[in-house]
Each structure stands twice: as structure tokens, then as C-alpha cells.
ZAMARGU-4260 file (C-alpha; in steps of 0.2 Angstrom, whole numbers, plus 5000, padded with zeros to 4 digits):
<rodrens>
0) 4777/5224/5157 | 4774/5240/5145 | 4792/5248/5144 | 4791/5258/5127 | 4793/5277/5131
5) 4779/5279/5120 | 4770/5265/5123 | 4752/5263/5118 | 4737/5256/5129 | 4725/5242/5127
10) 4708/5241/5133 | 4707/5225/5138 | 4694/5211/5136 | 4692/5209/5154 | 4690/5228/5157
15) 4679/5233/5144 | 4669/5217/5152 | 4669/5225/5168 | 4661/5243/5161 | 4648/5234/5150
20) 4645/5227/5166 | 4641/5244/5177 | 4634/5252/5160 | 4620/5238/5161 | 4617/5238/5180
25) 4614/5256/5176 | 4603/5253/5159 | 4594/5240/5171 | 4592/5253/5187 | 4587/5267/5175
30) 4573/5258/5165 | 4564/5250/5184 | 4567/5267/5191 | 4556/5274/5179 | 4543/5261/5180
35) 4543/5258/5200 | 4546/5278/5206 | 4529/5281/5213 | 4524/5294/5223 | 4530/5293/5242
40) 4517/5292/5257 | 4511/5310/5260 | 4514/5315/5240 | 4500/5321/5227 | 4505/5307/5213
45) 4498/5320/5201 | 4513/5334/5207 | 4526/5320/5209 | 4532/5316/5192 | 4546/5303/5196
50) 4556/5315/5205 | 4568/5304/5216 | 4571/5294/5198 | 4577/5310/5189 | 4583/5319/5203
55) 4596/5302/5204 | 4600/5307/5187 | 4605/5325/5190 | 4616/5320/5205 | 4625/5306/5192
60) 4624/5320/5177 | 4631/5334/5186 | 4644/5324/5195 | 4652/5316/5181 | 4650/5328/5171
65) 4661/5340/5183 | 4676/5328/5184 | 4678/5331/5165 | 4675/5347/5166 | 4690/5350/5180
70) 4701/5339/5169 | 4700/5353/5155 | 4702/5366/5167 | 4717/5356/5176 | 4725/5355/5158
75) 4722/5374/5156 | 4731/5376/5172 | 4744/5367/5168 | 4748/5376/5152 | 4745/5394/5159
80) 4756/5389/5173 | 4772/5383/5161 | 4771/5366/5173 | 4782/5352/5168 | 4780/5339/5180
85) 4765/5333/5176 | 4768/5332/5157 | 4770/5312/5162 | 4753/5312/5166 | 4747/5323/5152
90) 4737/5309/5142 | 4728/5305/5157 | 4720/5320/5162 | 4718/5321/5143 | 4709/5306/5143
95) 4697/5310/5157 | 4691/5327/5149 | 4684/5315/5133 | 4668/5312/5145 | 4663/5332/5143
100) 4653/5329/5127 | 4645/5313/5133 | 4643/5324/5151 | 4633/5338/5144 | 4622/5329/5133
105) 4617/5321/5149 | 4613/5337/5156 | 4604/5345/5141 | 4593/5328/5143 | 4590/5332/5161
110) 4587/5352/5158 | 4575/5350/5141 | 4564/5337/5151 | 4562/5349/5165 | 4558/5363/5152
115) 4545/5351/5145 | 4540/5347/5162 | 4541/5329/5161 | 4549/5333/5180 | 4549/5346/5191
120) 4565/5348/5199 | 4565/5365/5195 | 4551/5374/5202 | 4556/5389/5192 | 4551/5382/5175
125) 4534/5381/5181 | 4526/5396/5171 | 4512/5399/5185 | 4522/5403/5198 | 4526/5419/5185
130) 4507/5425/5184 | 4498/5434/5198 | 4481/5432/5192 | 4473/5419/5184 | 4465/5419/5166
135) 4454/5433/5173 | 4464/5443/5177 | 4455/5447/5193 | 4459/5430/5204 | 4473/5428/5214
140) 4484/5414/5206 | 4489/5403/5221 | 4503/5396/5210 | 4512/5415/5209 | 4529/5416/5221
145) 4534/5434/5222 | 4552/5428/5223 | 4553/5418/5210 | 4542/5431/5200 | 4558/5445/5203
150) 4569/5433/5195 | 4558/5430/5181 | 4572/5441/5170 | 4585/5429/5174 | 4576/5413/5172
155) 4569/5417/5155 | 4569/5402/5146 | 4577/5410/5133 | 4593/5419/5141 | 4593/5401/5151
160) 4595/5390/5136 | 4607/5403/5131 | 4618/5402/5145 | 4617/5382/5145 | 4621/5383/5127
165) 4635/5393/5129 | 4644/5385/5143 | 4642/5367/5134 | 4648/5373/5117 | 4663/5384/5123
170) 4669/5373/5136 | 4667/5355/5122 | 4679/5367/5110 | 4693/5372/5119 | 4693/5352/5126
175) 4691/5346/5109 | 4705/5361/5104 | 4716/5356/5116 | 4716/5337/5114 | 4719/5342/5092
180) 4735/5354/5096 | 4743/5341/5108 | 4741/5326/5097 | 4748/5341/5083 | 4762/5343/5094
185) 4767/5323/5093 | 4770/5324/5076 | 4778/5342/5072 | 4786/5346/5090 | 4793/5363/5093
190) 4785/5378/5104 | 4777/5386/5094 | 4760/5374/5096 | 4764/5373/5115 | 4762/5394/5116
195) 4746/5393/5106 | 4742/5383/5117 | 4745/5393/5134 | 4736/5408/5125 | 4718/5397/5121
200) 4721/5390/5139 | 4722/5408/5147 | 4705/5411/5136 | 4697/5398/5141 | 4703/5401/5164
205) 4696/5417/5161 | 4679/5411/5152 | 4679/5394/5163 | 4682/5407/5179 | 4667/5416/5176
210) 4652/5400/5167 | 4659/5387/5181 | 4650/5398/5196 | 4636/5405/5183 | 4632/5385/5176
215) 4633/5379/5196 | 4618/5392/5201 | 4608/5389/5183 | 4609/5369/5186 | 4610/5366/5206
220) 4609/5381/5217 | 4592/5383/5208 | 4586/5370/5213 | 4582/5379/5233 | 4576/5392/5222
225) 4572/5405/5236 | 4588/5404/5244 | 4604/5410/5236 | 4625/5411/5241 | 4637/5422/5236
230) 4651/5407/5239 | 4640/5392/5231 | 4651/5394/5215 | 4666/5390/5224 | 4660/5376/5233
235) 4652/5368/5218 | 4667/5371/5209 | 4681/5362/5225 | 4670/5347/5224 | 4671/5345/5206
240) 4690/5348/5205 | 4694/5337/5219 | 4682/5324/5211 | 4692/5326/5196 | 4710/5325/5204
245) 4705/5309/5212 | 4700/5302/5197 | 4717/5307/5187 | 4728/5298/5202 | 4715/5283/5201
250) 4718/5281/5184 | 4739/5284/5182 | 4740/5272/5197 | 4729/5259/5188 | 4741/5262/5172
255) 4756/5262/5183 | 4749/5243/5191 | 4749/5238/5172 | 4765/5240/5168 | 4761/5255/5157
260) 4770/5277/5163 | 4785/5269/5167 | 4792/5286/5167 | 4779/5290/5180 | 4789/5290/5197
265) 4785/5293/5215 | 4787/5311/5214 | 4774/5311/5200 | 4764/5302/5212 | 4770/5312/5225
270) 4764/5328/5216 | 4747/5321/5213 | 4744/5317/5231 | 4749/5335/5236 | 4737/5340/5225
275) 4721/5329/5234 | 4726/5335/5250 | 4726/5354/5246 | 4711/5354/5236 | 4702/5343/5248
280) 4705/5359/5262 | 4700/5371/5250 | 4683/5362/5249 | 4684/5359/5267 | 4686/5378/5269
285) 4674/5383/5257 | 4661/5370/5265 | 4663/5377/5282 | 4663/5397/5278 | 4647/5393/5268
290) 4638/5386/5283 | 4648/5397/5297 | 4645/5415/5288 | 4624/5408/5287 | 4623/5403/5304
295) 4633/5417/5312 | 4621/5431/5301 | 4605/5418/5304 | 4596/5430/5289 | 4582/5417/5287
300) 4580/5415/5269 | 4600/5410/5269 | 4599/5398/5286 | 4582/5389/5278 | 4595/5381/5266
305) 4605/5373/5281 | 4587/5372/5292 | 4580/5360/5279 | 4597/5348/5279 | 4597/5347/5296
310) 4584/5349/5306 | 4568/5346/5291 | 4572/5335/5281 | 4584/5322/5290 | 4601/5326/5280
315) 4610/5328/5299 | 4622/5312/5299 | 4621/5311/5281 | 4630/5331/5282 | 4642/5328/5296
320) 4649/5308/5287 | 4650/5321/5269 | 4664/5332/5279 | 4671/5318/5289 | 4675/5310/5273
325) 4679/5323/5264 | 4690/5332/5275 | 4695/5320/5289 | 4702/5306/5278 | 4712/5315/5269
330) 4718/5326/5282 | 4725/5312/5294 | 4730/5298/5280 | 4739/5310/5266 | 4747/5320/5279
335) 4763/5314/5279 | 4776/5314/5264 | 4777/5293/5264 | 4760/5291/5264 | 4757/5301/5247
340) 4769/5291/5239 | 4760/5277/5244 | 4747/5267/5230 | 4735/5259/5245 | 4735/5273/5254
345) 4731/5284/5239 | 4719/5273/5233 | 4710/5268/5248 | 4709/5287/5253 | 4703/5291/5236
350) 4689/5279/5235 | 4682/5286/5250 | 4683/5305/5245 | 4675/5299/5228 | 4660/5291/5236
355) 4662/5306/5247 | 4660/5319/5234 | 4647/5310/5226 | 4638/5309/5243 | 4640/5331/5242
360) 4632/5332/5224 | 4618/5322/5233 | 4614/5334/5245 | 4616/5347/5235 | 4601/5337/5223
365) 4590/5328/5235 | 4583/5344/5248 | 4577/5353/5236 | 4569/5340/5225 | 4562/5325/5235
370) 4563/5336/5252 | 4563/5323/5266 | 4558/5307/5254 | 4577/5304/5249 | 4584/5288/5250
375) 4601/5279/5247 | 4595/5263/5239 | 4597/5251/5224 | 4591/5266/5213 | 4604/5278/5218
380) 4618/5266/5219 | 4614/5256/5203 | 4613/5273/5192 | 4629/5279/5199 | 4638/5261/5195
385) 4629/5266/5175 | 4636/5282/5175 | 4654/5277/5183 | 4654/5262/5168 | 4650/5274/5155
390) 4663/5288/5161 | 4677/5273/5161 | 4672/5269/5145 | 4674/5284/5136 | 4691/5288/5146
395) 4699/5268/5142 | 4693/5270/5125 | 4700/5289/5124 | 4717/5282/5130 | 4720/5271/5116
400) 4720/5282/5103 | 4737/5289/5107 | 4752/5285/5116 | 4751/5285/5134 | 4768/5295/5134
405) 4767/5314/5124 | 4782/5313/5111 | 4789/5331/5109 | 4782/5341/5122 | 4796/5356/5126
410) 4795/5350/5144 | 4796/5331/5141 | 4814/5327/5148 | 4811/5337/5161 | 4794/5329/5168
415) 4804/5312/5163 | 4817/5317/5177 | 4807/5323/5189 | 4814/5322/5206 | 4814/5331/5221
</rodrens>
């Protein structure tokens, strides 16, 4: 057992073993993805361009990606908020947001090979669909789409690139500036680093509030080009940050089953749970306003969005088992005060809303990419085990390169007795 207060974690053989090991079924499902994703039935081979392999890898990119993301933006919150209970868990969260370089390099891979049109994910970086006429200037261009031709200020490639630009850079320094003060802070102590700190956290809510809607219709919502939601910000957005709490309880229960955050107690864990189960209704809530405002207005280029999930292209079950899991799980199992105390519970019910929550970044992908052609098969599940490997990777190597417990953090004796 691991009883030093500041005690300092060890990736051990056996687990590094075990993310080399999903890394390579990923490597492995990535390179015969490429070579075997042909054209389905039905499909000009010529216009297909292995859209279900790199579709896959925007699902994986994105989701991943996210949970870091909400990791930065939970420790932000935390600071603006002047939390003290979960300083305990501060490394961990900490830890997680180390993925958000490796994250977005994954995403400019996925964005420059559309813009080079090695795929065609996004219909809107094909430049035809721009031009009205063809080389003549007299022929009709049957390429042209009116409404993706008024949107041709927005989708510029060069305000595009500088929006993605923007959000990767901004978002990888205030990680990286938060992780540098908080280490800063073991060694010197005092408040005066912890109120730096609040102040580059409120910059960066306030930016974050803004680029995590803006970055969600730029890299998904435009993916169903013609249709657009005033709400798709906020959805994306619940998914990610309930992807990312799940993974922070995952990981300080894993810690806790090794001996390691002995300070961690049941309300800490307690705390955690509450936070799943509110955040899992908040994307419950956002999911169902989303669809019920569309239906109830049934404007057709809003509804064709839900038409094509589930009546066109076959999403119908896969749609209703995304909200049972995601809502009805938690809902009944984390309900009570025991059960949030409770490590199978919590990790039973988290397993699912993860594989939940990577099933909604799926259908937020797949309809508008491979249309009714989607499958959940060996390529979708071995690229999700890569990616999975390679994000606990990054976060058990990240954990190791401080102690697990912050040193002198104003608010350390009072997270260390929390009790309630």
C-alpha cells in the first residue's frame, strides 16, 4: 500500500503492457482499415475515398480529444469557483488534460487530409460546390449547392484554418500554463500563484465559453452541412464533459484500488458521483430539447437532421440504446447517496455511459458521412481500443511526473478533511 501523503505513482510493467497492447490493436486496425475500406454496394468507388475508415478516426479524434479538453476546463472551473474538495483529486484531472496536445494533432491530421481531399467527410471543402458555372462560364456547374455557396464567407479555408489554429493553440497554453503554475505552487506555496491562477482560469471560461460551441459546428455539426442548431454547442459540449468526469472517477478509483490517494475518501468519491449524475441530465436535457424543439417546429431543413437518424439511414435503435444508456443508467443506479459512494457501482455505471458517449460522437459522425453504410464492426471497435491505449498512456505517463497529492495548495487541509 501507498501511504505517503505525497506519494508518487508508478506505471507499472503490467499496465504499460496492457496500453501497448490496445495501441497495437489500434496500429493493426488502422493500417487494414486503410487497405480493406472499399466502396460499399450502391457507392461510386471513385467518390468514396475510405470514408467509413476516416470517418472512424474523426469519431476516435474528436472524442478523446473532448475528454481532455473538459479536464482543462473542469480545472478552470474549479479555480474560478475557489473549490476545495477536490484539490485531492487535482493531479488526476491534471493528468487527463496531458492528452490535449496529442488530441489535437489528431484532429489537424483529420482536417488537413479533408482539405487536401484525401476524404471527403466535409462536403464543404469540395471547391465545386462553390462555382455556379463551369470553366465557361456559361454551363451550369451540377456540383454548385446554393447553401453551401451562402456559407462560402464562413467556410473560407483561410478564416477555417484560423479558427482551428486558434482554438488548438489557445486551449494547449492555458493546459500547459496551468499544469507549470501548479507544479510552481509545490515548491514555493503561498496564494499568490493560486490567484494567478483563478485569473488565467476566468480568461480562459470565458474564451473556452465561446471556441467550444464555434470548434463543435467547424469539426462535427458540419458535417450535415445544410442543416444547422442553435443548441448543437451545448450538446456537443455535455457529452464531452460527462465523457471527461467519468474518466477522472475511473481513474482516482483505479489509484484508490492501488493503494495510492489515500487522502481521497468517500465524500471525494461521493462528490465525483454527484458530479456524473448531474451532468449526465444536463445532456439528457440538452439531447431531448434538441430533438423536441425540431420535431414540434418540423421546419424541414432542421427535422431532415433527425429524418436521416431515424427513418433513412437506420440510426432508430442505435438513437433510443444512445439515451437509454446515457440517461437511464445513471438515473436509476446513481440515484441514491450509497450508491455514489459505491466503487462497482461507479464503475459499472461509468463503463457504460463511456461506451455510451462514444456511441453519441458516432452518430454525430456516421449520418453524414457514410449515410446508411455504417457499421459497428472490428474497424470501429479496434480504433477506439488504439485511441483508448494511447489516451492512458499519455495520462499514466503524465501521472508520474509529480506527486499524486498537490504539496501547498491554500486549500490542501481542507480537501484532506473533507467530510460531509
Amino acid at each position: 500500500m501507498n501511504t505517503d501523503m505525497n506519494n508518487n505513482y508508478t506505471f507499472s510493467s503490467k499496465t504499460k503492457n496492457i496500453t501497448f497492447g490496445l495501441m497495437a490493436v489500434g496500429l493493426i486496425t488502422i493500417i487494414a482499415g486503410l487497405l480493406t475500406d472499399t466502396a460499399p454496394e450502391g457507392v461510386n468507388p471513385e467518390e468514396y475515398h475510405h470514408t467509413r475508415f476516416w470517418a472512424n478516426l474523426l469519431v476516435n479524434g474528436y472524442f478523446y480529444m473532448g475528454i481532455a479538453l473538459l479536464a482543462t476546463f473542469f480545472m478552470a472551473l474549479q479555480y474560478v469557483a475557489e473549490v476545495a474538495w477536490s484539490v485531492a483529486v487535482k493531479r488526476v484531472y491534471e493528468a487527463i488534460s496531458c492528452y490535449l496536445p496529442v488530441g489535437g494533432i489528431v484532429m489537424v491530421i483529420i482536417l488537413l487530409a479533408g482539405q487536401f481531399h484525401v476524404h471527403h467527410l466535409y462536403h464543404w471543402m469540395d471547391t465545386d460546390v462553390y462555382n455556379k458555372f463551369l470553366e465557361d462560364g456559361t454551363t451550369p456547374n451540377p456540383a454548385y449547392d446554393k447553401i453551401i455557396a451562402g456559407k462560402a464567407g464562413y467556410f473560407a479555408p483561410w478564416f477555417f484554418w484560423l479558427r482551428t489554429i486558434l482554438y488548438l493553440v489557445v486551449w494547449n497554453m492555458f493546459q500547459r500554463g496551468f499544469i507549470k503554475r501548479s507544479l510552481e505552487q509545490d515548491l514555493h506555496g503561498g496564494t499568490a500563484i493560486h490567484y494567478k491562477q483563478m485569473g488565467k482560469a476566468a480568461t480562459f471560461l470565458v474564451f473556452f465559453a465561446v471556441t467550444s460551441s464555434t470548434s463543435s459546428w467547424d469539426w462535427m455539426m458540419s458535417l450535415d452541412v445544410h442543416w444547422f442548431s442553435t443548441m448543437y454547442g451545448w450538446y456537443a459540449f455535455a457529452g464531452m464533459w460527462i465523457s471527461a468526469m467519468i474518466t477522472i472517477i475511473l481513474f482516482v478509483i483505479f489509484l484508490k484500488r492501488k493503494g495510492y490517494l489515500p487522502q481521497v475518501n468517500e465524500s471525494h468519491i461521493h462528490d465525483l458521483g454527484k458530479w456524473v449524475f448531474a451532468v449526465s441530465f444536463l445532456w439528457t436535457y440538452l439531447y431531448f430539447c434538441q430533438f423536441m424543439l425540431i420535431w414540434y417546429t418540423n421546419i424541414p431543413e432542421e427535422s431532415i437532421y433527425f429524418q436521416e437518424r431515424l427513418h433513412d439511414f437506420g440510426y432508430m435503435g442505435l438513437m433510443w440504446t444512445v439515451f437509454f444508456m446515457n440517461f437511464l443508467f445513471p438515473m436509476i443506479l446513481l440515484m441514491s447517496r450509497d450508491s455514489k459512494r459505491n466503487y462497482f457501482f461507479l464503475v459499472f455505471v461509468g463503463c457504460i455511459i463511456f461506451v455510451g458517449h462514444w456511441l453519441d460522437v458516432f452518430m454525430m459522425v456516421m449520418p453524414g458521412t457514410v449515410n446508411g453504410h455504417w457499421h459497428l464492426g472490428w474497424m470501429e471497435i479496434g480504433m477506439s481500443l488504439g485511441f483508448l491505449g494511447l489516451m492512458l498512456y499519455v495520462v499514466h505517463r503524465a501521472l508520474t511526473k509529480s506527486p499524486l497529492m498537490v504539496q501547498k495548495h491554500p486549500y490542501l487541509d481542507e480537501s484532506v478533511h473533507h467530510h460531509y
